[in-house]
C-alpha positions in Angstrom: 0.0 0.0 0.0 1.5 3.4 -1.0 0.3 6.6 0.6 -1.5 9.3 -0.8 1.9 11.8 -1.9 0.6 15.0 -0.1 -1.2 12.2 2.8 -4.3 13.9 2.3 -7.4 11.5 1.1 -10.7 12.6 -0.3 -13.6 10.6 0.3 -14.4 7.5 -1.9 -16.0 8.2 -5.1 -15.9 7.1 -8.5 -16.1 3.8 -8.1 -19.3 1.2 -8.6 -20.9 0.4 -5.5 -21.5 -3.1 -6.4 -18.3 -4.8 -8.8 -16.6 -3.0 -5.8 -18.5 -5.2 -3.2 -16.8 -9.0 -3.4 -19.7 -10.6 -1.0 -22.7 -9.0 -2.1 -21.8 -9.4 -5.9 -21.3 -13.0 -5.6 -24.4 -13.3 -3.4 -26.7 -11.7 -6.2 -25.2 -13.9 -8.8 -26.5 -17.2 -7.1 -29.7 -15.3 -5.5 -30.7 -12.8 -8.2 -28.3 -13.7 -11.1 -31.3 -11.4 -13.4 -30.4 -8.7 -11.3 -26.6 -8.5 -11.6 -26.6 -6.6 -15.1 -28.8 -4.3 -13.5 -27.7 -3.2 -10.8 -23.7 -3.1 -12.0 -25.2 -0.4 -13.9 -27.2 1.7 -11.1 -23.9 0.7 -8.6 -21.9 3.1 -11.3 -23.9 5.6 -11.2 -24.8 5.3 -7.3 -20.6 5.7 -7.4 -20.1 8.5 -9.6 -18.9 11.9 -8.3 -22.5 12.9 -10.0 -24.7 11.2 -7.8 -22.8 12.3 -4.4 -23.1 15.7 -5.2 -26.8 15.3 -5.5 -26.7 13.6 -1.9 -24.6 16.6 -0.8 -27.2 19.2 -2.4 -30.3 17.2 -1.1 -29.1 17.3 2.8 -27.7 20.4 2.8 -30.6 22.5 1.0 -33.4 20.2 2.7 -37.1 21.2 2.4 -38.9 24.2 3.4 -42.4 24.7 4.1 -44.4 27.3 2.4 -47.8 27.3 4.1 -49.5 30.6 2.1 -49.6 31.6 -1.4 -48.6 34.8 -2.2 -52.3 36.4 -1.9 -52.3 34.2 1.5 -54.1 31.0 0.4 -53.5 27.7 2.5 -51.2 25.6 0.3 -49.5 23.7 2.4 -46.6 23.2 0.2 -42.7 21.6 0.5 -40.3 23.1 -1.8 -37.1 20.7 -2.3 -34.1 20.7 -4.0 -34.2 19.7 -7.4 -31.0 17.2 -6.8 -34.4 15.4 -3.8 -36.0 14.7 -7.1 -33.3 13.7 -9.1 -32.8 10.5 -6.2 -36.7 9.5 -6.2 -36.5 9.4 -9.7 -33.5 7.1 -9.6 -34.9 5.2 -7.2 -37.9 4.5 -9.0 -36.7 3.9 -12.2 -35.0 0.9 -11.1 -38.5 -0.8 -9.8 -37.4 -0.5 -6.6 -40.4 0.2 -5.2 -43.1 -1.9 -6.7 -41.3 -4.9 -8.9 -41.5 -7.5 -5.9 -45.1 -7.3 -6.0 -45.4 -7.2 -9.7 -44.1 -10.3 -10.8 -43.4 -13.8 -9.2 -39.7 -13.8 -10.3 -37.8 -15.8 -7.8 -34.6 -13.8 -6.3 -36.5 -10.6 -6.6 -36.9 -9.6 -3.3 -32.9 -10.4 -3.0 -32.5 -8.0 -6.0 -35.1 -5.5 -4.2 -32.8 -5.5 -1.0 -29.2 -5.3 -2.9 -30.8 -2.2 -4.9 -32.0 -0.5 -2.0 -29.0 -1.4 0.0 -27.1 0.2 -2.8 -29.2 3.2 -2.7 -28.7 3.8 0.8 -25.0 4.0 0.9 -25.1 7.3 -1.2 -28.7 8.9 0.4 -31.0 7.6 2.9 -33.4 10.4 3.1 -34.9 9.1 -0.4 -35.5 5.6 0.9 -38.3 7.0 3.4 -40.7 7.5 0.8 -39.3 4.9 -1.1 -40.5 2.2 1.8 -43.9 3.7 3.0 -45.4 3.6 -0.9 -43.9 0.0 -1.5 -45.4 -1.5 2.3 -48.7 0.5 1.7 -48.8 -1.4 -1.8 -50.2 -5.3 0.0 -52.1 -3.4 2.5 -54.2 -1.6 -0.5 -54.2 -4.9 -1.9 -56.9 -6.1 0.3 -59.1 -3.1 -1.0 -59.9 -4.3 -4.5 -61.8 -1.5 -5.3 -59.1 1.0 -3.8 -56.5 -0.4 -5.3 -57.6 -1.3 -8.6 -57.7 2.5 -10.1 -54.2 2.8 -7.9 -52.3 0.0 -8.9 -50.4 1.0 -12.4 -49.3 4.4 -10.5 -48.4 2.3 -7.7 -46.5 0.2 -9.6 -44.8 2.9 -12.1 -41.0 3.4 -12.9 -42.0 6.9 -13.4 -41.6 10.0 -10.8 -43.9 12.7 -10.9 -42.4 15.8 -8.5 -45.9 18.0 -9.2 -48.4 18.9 -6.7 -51.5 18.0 -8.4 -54.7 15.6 -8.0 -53.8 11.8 -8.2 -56.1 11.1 -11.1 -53.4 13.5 -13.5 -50.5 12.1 -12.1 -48.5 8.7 -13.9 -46.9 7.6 -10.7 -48.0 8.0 -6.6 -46.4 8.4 -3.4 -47.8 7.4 -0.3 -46.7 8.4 3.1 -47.9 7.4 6.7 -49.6 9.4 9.6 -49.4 7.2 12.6 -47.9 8.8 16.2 -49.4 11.2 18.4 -47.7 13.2 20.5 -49.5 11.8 24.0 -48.6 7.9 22.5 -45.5 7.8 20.5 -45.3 3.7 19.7 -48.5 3.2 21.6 -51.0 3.9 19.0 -54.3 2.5 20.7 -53.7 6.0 22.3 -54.6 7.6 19.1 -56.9 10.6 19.4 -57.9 11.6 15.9 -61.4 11.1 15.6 -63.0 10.0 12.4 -66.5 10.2 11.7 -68.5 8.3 9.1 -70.3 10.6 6.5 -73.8 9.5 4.7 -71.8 8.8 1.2 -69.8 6.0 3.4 -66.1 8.5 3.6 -65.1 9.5 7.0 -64.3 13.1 8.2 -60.9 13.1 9.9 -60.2 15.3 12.8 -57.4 15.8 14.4 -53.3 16.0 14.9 -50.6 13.7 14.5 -47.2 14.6 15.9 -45.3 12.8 12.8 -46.3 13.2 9.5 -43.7 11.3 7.3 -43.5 12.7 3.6 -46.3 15.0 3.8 -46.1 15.8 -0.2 -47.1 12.6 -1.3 -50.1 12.0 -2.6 -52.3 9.7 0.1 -51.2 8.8 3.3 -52.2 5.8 5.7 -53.5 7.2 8.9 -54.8 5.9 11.8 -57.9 7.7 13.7 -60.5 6.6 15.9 -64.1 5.5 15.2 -66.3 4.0 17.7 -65.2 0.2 17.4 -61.7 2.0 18.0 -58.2 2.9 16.0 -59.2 2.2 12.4 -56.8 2.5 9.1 -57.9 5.1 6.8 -56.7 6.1 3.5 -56.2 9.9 3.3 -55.3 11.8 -0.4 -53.7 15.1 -0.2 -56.6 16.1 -3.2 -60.2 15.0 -2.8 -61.9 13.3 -5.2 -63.7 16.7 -6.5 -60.0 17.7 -7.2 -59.6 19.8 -4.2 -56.6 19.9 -1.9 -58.2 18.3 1.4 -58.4 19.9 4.7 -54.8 18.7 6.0 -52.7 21.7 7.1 -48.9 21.7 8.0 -47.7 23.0 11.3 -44.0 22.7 10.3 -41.5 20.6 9.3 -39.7 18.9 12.1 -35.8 20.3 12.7 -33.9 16.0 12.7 -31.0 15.2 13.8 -30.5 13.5 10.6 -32.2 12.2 7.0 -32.3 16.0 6.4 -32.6 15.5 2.7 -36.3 14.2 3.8 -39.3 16.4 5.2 -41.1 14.9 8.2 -44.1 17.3 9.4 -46.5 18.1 12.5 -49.7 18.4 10.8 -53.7 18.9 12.1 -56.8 17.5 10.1 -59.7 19.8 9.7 -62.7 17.3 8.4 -60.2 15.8 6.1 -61.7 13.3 3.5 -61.2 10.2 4.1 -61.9 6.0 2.7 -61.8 3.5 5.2 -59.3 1.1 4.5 -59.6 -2.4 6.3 -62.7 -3.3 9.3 -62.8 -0.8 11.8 -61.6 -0.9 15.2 -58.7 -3.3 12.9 -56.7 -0.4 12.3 -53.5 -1.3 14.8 -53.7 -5.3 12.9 -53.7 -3.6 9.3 -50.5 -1.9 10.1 -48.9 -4.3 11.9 -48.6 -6.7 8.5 -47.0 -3.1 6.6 -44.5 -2.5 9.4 -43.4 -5.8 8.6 -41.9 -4.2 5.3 -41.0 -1.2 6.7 -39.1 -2.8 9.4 -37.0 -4.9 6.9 -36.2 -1.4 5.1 -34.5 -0.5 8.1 -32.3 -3.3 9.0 -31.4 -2.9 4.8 -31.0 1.0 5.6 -28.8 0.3 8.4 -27.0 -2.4 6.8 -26.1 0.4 3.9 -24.8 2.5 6.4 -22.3 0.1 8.0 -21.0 -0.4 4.7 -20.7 3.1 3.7 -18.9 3.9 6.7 -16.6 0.6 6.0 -15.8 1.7 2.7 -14.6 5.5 3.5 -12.9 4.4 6.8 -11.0 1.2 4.9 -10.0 3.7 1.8 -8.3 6.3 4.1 -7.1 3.8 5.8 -5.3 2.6 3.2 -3.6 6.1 2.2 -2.8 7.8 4.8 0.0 7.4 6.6 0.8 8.1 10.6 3.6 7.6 12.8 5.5 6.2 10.0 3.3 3.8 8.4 0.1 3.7 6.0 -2.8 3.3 8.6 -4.2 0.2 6.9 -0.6 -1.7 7.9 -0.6 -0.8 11.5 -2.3 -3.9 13.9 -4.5 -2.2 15.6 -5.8 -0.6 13.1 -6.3 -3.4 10.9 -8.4 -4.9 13.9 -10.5 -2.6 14.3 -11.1 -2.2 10.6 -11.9 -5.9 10.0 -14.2 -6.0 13.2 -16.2 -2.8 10.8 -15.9 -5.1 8.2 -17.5 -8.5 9.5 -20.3 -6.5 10.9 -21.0 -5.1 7.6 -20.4 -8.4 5.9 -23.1 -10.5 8.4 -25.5 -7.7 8.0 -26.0 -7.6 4.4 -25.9 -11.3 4.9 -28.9 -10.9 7.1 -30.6 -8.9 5.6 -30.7 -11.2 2.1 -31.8 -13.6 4.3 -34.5 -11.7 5.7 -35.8 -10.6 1.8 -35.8 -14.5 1.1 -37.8 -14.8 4.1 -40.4 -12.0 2.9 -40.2 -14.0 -0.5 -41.3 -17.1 0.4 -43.0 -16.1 3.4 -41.0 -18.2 5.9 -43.1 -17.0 9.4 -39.5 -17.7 11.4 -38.0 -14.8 9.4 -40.8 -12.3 8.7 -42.3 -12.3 12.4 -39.6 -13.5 14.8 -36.2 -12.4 12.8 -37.3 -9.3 11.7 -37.4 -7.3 14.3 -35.0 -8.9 16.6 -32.8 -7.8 12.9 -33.8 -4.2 13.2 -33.4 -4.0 16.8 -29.6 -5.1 16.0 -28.2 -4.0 12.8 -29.9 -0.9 13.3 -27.9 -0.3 16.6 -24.5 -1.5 15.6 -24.6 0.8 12.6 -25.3 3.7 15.2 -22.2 2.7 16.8 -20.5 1.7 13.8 -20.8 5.0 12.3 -18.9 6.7 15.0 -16.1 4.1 14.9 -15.6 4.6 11.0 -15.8 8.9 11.5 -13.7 8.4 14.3 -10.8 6.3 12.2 -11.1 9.3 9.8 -10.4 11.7 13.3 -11.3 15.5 12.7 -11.3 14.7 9.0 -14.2 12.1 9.3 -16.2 15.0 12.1 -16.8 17.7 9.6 -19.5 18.5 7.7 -17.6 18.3 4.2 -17.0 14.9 4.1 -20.0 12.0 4.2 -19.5 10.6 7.6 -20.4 13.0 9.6 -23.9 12.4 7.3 -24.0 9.1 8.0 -23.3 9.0 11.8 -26.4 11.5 12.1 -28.6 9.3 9.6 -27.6 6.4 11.5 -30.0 6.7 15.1 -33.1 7.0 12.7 -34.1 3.6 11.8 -33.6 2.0 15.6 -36.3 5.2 16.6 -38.7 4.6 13.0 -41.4 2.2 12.8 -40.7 0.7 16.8 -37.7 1.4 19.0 -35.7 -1.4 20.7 -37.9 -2.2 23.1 -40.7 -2.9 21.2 -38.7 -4.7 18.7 -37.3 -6.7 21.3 -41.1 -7.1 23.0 -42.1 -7.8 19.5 -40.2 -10.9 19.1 -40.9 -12.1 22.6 -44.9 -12.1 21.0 -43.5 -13.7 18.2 -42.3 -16.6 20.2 -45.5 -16.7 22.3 -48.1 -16.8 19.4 -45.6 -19.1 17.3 -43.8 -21.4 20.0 -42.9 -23.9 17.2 -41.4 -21.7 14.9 -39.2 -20.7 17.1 -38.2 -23.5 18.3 -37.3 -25.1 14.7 -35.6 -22.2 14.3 -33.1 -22.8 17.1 -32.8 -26.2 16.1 -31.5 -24.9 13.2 -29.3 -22.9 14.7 -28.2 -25.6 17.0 -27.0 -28.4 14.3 -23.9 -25.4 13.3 -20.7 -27.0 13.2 -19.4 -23.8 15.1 -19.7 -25.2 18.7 -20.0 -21.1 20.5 -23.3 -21.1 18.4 -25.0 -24.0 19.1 -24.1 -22.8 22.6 -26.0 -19.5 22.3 -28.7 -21.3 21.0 -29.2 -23.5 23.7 -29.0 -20.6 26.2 -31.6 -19.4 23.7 -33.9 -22.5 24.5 -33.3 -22.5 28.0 -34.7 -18.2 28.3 -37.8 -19.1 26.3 -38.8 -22.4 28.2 -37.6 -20.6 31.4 -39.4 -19.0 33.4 -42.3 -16.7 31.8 -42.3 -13.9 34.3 -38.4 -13.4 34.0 -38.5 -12.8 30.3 -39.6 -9.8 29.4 -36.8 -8.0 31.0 -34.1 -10.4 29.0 -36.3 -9.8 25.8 -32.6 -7.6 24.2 -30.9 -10.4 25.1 -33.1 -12.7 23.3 -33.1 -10.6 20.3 -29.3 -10.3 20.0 -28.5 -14.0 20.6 -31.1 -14.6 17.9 -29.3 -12.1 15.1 -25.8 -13.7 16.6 -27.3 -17.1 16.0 -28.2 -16.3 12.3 -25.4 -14.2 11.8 -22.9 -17.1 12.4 -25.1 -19.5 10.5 -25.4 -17.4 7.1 -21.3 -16.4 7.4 -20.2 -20.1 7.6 -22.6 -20.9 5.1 -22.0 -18.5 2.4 -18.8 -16.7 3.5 -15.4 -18.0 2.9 -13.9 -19.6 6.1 -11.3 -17.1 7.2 -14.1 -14.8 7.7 -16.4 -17.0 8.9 -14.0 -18.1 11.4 -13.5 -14.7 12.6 -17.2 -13.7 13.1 -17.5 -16.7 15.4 -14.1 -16.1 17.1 -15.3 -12.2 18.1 -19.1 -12.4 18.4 -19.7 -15.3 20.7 -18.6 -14.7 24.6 -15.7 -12.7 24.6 -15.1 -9.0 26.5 -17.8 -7.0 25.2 -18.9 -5.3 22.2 -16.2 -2.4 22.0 -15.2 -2.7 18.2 -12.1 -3.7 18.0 -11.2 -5.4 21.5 -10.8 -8.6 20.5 -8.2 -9.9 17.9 -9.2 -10.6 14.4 -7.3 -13.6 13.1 -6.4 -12.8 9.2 -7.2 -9.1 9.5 -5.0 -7.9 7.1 -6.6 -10.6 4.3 -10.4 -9.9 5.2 -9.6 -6.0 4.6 -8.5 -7.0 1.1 -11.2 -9.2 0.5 -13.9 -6.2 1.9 -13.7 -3.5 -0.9 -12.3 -4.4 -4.6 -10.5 -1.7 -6.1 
């Protein structure tokens, strides 16, 4: 390795996201092999020095509200930055969205979750709206007569940026409207009122303290009726072609995934179509947070792979105290420790898509979100290890990882925090006790002997003692990722690496990146980013 001749290293762009990625190519090519071609192409121009500045220019100039026309009409209105536009359009013109539903291709939700993973390593932001409109898409499903005038928009390659009634538009976005500011996660707390009309629409009333996406062109909200919290389909233009009585308090101020506007909005009578049984609102979400959850850990998984790739290229030209980074021991363990992280979670998270595929119940309602509990936290702490490696370089604004480390929190808070992912999987394991089971029986034929121990520490916290549980329920999760984790990189990984994800995960001193030695550090670091 040679270092950089003035030492100083820009970040890494230019290069295709996916020829660049060993492990995931030659995953796709025996999951998805239709979608190698593909997505070599959208990994170029994911890479090019193009498409970062547009990720630059979209989180930098985010959205601003414009609430009045110039003569002081309600308009309710998000102006973005054309580059915001540029990345839905992208994004949708890859099928990205809708193609998993349109077709009974096998591999295609593998080739869905490489795309978006792709995606994600350049701009997050876009992938919000990206994941409400394709979850909302089996939920409308149910709805024949809903759906069938929405489907082709649905399901277009096309993005359409204008403000205008659904019934002109070629393509549709759809956004959610779920938490309340007195319930957060607990949504039977929900206070919006809905009130059926003679024509058989409902007349929403009410607030909801996050609004995701509020330009898009129909949201799924949840209000209350008598039988209680019901699902309801909300346009931002009634069917008379008039914008609908939702107004904008303000955009909300993140932490991170600036590029994207979240909002505080109130209803006024909006118009409204009931969308599943009332009083079955809660239910009717619960099967789309499936997707959205699985967007996350993908999101996530994105990010520790970003952050992997600009901390390993400095790494391997700069030089300090004498030596190019990427030579010195301690460095190349921490590095590799980033690097098998990033490798089991994209590992995982293929898994998972196979799981959505072929609707496995062990990986949809158990792994799920005991995966977005985990991935989504290790990138959070991931993140700061990669900025750190690149010291006050990495910390500034200029470069992507200070990006990144604030993008990073958002998808363990969105769609259920760790708790409830954790509480969710202990429900998982109470309304299906057999599929979990098989699954650690699965996980306890490994040949790696510290997993088949974890799983039978596994077994013994679920057949324990009941009232004990809940407060274990992290624990469960992680052992449960850890389990699959080790399982998918002796399976598919080659053995070196595999070797050293079993070596570091299992027992050990703790979960400080780096603490533990990574045997073949130097050759997994080679084997983690193709020049």
């Amino acid at each position: 390795m040679n270092a950089a001749p003035d030492n100083l290293v820009d970040d890494w762009v230019g290069h295709n996201l996916l020829s660049s990625d060993p492990a995931l190519l030659a995953a796709l090519r025996k999951a998805a092999p239709q979608a190698v071609e593909p997505l070599t192409r959208y990994g170029a121009e994911l890479g090019s020095a193009e498409t970062a500045q547009l990720a630059r220019d979209a989180n930098r100039s985010g959205p601003v509200l414009r609430q009045l026309d110039a003569r002081g009409r309600r308009v309710d209105l998000v102006d973005f930055h054309p580059a915001w536009h540029a990345l839905l359009a992208m994004y949708r013109r890859q099928g990205l969205v809708a193609d998993v539903f349109a077709s009974d291709t096998p591999g295609r939700w593998a080739a869905f979750a490489a795309g978006c993973y792709l995606h994600g390593q350049v701009e997050a932001g876009s992938l919000c709206p990206a994941t409400m409109t394709q979850a909302a898409i089996p939920v409308l499903a149910k709805q024949p007569e809903l759906f069938a005038p929405l489907r082709d928009k649905l399901f277009s390659r096309e993005h359409d940026p204008l403000d205008r009634p659904m019934t002109e538009k070629p393509s549709l976005w759809v956004g959610m409207g779920m938490t309340e500011k007195q319930g957060g996660s607990d949504l039977r707390r929900v206070a919006t009122e809905a009130v059926e009309q003679a024509d058989g629409s409902y007349a929403i009333s009410g607030h909801k303290w996050f609004f995701s996406a509020p330009t898009s062109d129909a949201h799924l909200v949840l209000a209350r009726t008598g039988a209680g919290p019901t699902c309801f389909w909300l346009p931002r233009y009634t069917p008379d072609g008039a914008r609908n009585t939702i107004q904008v308090l303000r955009l909300k101020d993140k932490l991170g995934n600036r590029s994207n506007a979240s909002s505080e909005v109130e209803f006024h009578g909006a118009w409204a179509r009931r969308l599943g049984d009332e009083g079955r609102g809660i239910p009717t979400l619960i099967e789309m947070a499936g997707y959205t959850r699985l967007n996350c850990v993908i999101g996530s998984a994105a990010l520790l792979r970003a952050g992997l790739v600009q901390a390993l290229h400095n790494a391997r030209e700069r030089q300090a105290f004498g030596r190019v980074l990427a030579e010195q021991p301690l460095m190349q363990t921490v590095l590799a420790d980033l690097a098998l992280e990033s490798e089991a979670a994209m590992r995982l998270m293929l898994r998972l898509a196979q799981g959505f595929e072929q609707g496995e119940p062990a990986w949809q309602r158990l792994m799920t979100p005991a995966a977005k509990l985990w991935v989504c936290k290790r990138a959070v702490e991931c993140s700061g290890e990669a900025m750190e490696l690149l010291g006050g370089n990495g910390y500034v604004e200029d470069g992507v990882l200070a990006r990144l480390y604030r993008e990073a929190p958002v998808n363990s808070i969105w769609e259920g925090s760790g708790n409830v992912m954790a509480l969710d999987v202990l429900r998982a394991v109470a309304r299906e006790p057999d599929v979990a089971l098989a699954l650690l029986d699965e996980f306890d034929a490994s040949v790696d002997a510290p997993v088949r121990a974890e799983a039978q520490a596994l077994r013994r916290l679920l057949t324990g003692d009941p009232a004990a549980l809940e407060a274990r329920a992290r624990r469960v999760a992680q052992g449960l990722v850890l389990c699959a984790q080790g399982l998918l990189m002796r399976e598919q990984s080659s053995t070196a690496a595999a070797d050293a994800f079993v070596a570091t995960r299992f027992g050990g001193d703790g979960r400080l990146v780096g603490t533990q030695a990574v045997p073949g550090a130097a050759a997994l670091l080679d084997a983690a980013l193709a020049s």
